[in-house]
C-alpha positions, 0 to 999 in steps of 0.5 A: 500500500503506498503512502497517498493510498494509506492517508486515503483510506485512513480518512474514508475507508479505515478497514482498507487502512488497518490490520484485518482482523486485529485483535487487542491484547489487553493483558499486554498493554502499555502504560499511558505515561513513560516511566524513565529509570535510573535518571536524576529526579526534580521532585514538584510540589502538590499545593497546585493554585486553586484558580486559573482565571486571570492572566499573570504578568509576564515573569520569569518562573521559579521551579513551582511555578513550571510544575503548576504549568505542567500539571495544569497542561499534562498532569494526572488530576483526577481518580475515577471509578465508573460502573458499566454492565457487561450486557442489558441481561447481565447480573453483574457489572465491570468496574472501570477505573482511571486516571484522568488529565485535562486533556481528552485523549482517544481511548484515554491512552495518551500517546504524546510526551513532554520534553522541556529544556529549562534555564530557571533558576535552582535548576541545572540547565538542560533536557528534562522529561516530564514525569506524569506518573510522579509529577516530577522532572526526569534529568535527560542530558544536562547543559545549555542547548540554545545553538543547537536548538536554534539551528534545529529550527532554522533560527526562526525563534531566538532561544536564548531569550526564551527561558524554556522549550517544551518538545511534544512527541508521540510514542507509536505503540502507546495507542497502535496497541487498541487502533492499528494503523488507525492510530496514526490518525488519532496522534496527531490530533491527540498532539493537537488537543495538547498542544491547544492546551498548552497554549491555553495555559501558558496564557494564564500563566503569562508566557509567550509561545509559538509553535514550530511544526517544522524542524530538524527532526533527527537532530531533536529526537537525538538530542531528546534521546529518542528511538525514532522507531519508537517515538518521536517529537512532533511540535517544538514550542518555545516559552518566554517572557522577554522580548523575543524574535519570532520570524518565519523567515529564519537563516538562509544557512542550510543545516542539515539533521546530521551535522547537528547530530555529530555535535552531540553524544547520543543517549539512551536512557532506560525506560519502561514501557511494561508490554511484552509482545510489542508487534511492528507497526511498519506504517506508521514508521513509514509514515514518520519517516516521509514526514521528516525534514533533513535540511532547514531549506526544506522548511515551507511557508503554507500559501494561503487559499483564495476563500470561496464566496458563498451565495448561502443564505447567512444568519448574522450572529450578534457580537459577544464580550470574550468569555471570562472564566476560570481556565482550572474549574472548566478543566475539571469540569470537562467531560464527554459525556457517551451515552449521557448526551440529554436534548435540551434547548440551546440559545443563540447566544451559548452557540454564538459565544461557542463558535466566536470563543473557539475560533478567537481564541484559537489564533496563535503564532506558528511558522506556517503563516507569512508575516503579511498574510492574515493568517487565517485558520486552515480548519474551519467549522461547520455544523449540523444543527437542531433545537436552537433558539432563533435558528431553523434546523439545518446544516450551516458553516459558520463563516468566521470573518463575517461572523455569521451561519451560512445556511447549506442545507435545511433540516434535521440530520441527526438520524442520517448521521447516527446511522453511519457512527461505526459505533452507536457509543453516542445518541445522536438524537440527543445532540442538539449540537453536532460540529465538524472541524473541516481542513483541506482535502489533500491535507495541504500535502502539495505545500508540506508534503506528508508531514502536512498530513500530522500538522493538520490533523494537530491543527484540528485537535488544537481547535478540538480543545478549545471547543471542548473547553468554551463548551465547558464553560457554557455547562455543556459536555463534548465528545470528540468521535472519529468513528462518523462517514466523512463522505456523508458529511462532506455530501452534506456539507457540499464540501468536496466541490471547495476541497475540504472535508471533515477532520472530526465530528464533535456532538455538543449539548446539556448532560446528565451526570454520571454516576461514579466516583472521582476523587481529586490527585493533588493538595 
């Protein structure tokens, strides 16, 4: 199967996509965090700030306040126990438990990491990992890596002025255990969601931020200490509070993965993964290895697409004051809710304040986007809509510029959808709310070749997230699926004649509570 063939399926026919007849050894199962061994330990404290809702002033942070940060952006918050009967008939029940963080992950198995180089004070400057299970820094390599970071960029972000780095990778076989070749799919969203709320935090927090898709990825995993087989780092993003360049323009010098390579001993730390029987996952390594930069001239800025006019009928949406809220009670608050979905009416004013919110807060610098262009979002939303206040049942996209619902089709589609769910884990019916998030048919490959493909899929996770949270905030719930027909949606949608499909389906709407238990993982 080549490579485009792959990516195809993987969108609009995942059986093509995966393995026949895989099945999941659950026995054998890995951990959802990276347990390194042997490697000097930074302990964090557990008195984490009770509240997120004000943005900090930019100040060079102390080592707790870089735990704060990184428990609030990846760290395990909460212990539950939920109770789920095997079958309608069944006498007894399966007792499920979890460790929860405040990002959603597919099938809350967490397949990405979280590296940070720091220069703070108390701390030796170097390469850490984040220790989730231990809330924690794990000391990789020791010593000041602002060069080499900076030509593995293309110097693009002066990194001697950032006082830290945090490097997001992904561990193939954390989640290619449960989803086959399908799980390539999911980690780059799964990145994406993280990566959206990072960014999130470190606003409140009052970091500057930028997120580097492009990069020398050798160099990075070498320096990291990673076997690219294995794992591998999928966004840099520098941290910082003093006046920074960030240019997308970078060195005309070309700096090739190898000659960073040589300037530094390799390491490989022992860590422990707990799997036995870690089978191949040929694919997804392909994949990894095509979406590879070797050489800083390969870097490419994304040429921006002429926008298509639209005869639709528009649904002008009133302008709302920017939601204030406090970042930590939404985290806790979040939940996907499956089978607990109850149809309630929602007013125009929580989807006005849901689409204006996600999208607003959504901008953030990156190296895709050309000084002088508008740097408009490469993934929009659409959705298909029923019982809203003020507003017909339909299908519409929501045209962000002139903050208004394009109306495409008129009706109720929640039936249509629900029957091609290749799970029936979410009643439709009860969803008054069902977003897609739409980017470019060919995954803007044209421009950034198959790495284009994992940075569109992480764009889309990152506008996930931020859904995700302003639904919280409204007192809704949100349940991210990729298990919905592309194809239905996009005929829905007229989508396929502009050259965008859906990335992901997102039912939004009132909850009932579930019944479990959950206790809270810090002081």
């Amino acid at each position: 199967m080549s490579l485009e063939e792959f990516l195809l399926n993987l969108h609009f026919d995942i059986d093509k996509a995966s393995v026949p007849n895989w099945e999941v050894d659950w026995e054998d199962a890995p951990l959802p965090y990276k347990l390194y061994r042997g490697l000097p330990e930074v302990p964090f404290s557990l008195e984490v700030p009770l509240s997120l809702e004000r943005q900090e002033s930019p100040a060079k942070p102390n080592l707790s306040k870089i735990g704060h940060f990184l428990w609030y952006v990846y760290g395990l918050n909460q212990v539950s126990q939920s109770v789920f009967p095997m079958d309608a008939t069944a006498k007894t029940a399966k007792l499920v438990q979890s460790y929860r963080r405040f990002v959603p992950s597919g099938g809350a198995l967490y397949p990405n990491e979280l590296y940070v180089y720091l220069k703070i004070e108390d701390l030796p400057v170097g390469m850490y990992h984040y220790d989730v299970a231990h809330h924690r820094l794990l000391l990789l390599r020791e010593g000041n890596f602002d060069s080499y970071i900076d030509r593995a960029l293309g110097n693009r972000c002066e990194i001697s002025a950032c006082f830290g780095t945090v490097f997001v990778s992904t561990m193939f076989w954390k989640n290619y255990f449960k989803y086959n070749n399908f799980s390539y799919r999911l980690q780059g969203l799964d990145a994406g969601v993280l990566i959206g709320q990072l960014l999130e935090v470190a606003k409140r927090f009052g970091f500057a931020t930028g997120v580097y898709f492009q990069f020398l990825d050798r160099a990075i995993n070498h320096l990291v200490g990673l076997f690219e087989q294995e794992e591998s780092v999928y966004a840099v993003i520098p941290l910082s509070v003093e006046p920074t360049r960030w240019s997308t323009n970078g060195s005309k010098i070309d700096v090739t993965a190898a000659q960073l390579c040589q300037e530094l001993t390799a390491i490989q730390p022992y860590h422990y993964v707990r799997s036995k029987r870690i089978k191949e996952y040929p694919i997804v390594t392909k994949m990894n290895e095509a979406s590879m930069l070797d050489s800083t001239q390969a870097f490419r800025l994304f040429e921006e697409k002429e926008s298509i006019d639209s005869d639709d009928e528009a649904e002008t949406l009133p302008h709302m004051n920017r939601l204030s809220y406090d970042l930590r009670s939404v985290c806790l608050e979040r939940f996907s809710p499956d089978m607990d979905f109850v149809l309630g009416r929602v007013s125009k004013l929580q989807l006005t304040t849901l689409l204006q919110e996600s999208t607003a807060s959504f901008s953030y610098r990156n190296d895709l986007d050309g000084a002088d262009w508008k740097n408009e979002p490469r993934v929009s939303l659409y959705g298909c809509l029923y019982n809203v206040e003020g507003i017909p049942n339909g299908a519409y996209y929501y045209d962000r510029l002139a903050h208004a619902l394009r109306q495409v089709h008129l009706g109720d589609f929640r039936l249509q959808l629900q029957s091609r769910m290749s799970l029936d884990n979410v009643n439709l019916l009860q969803v008054p709310l069902c977003l897609h998030v739409a980017g470019d048919r060919e995954s803007f490959r044209k421009a950034l070749g198959y790495r284009g493909y994992r940075i569109q899929q992480m764009e889309a996770g990152m506008l996930v997230q931020r859904l995700l949270l302003t639904a919280s905030a409204l007192g809704m719930g949100g349940h991210p699926l990729l298990g919905f027909d592309a194809n239905l949606s996009d005929q829905i949608y007229k989508m396929e004649p502009q050259g965008i499909t859906s990335l992901i389906q997102i039912p939004i709407g009132p909850y009932r509570q579930r019944p479990w238990l959950k206790g809270s993982l810090h002081s």
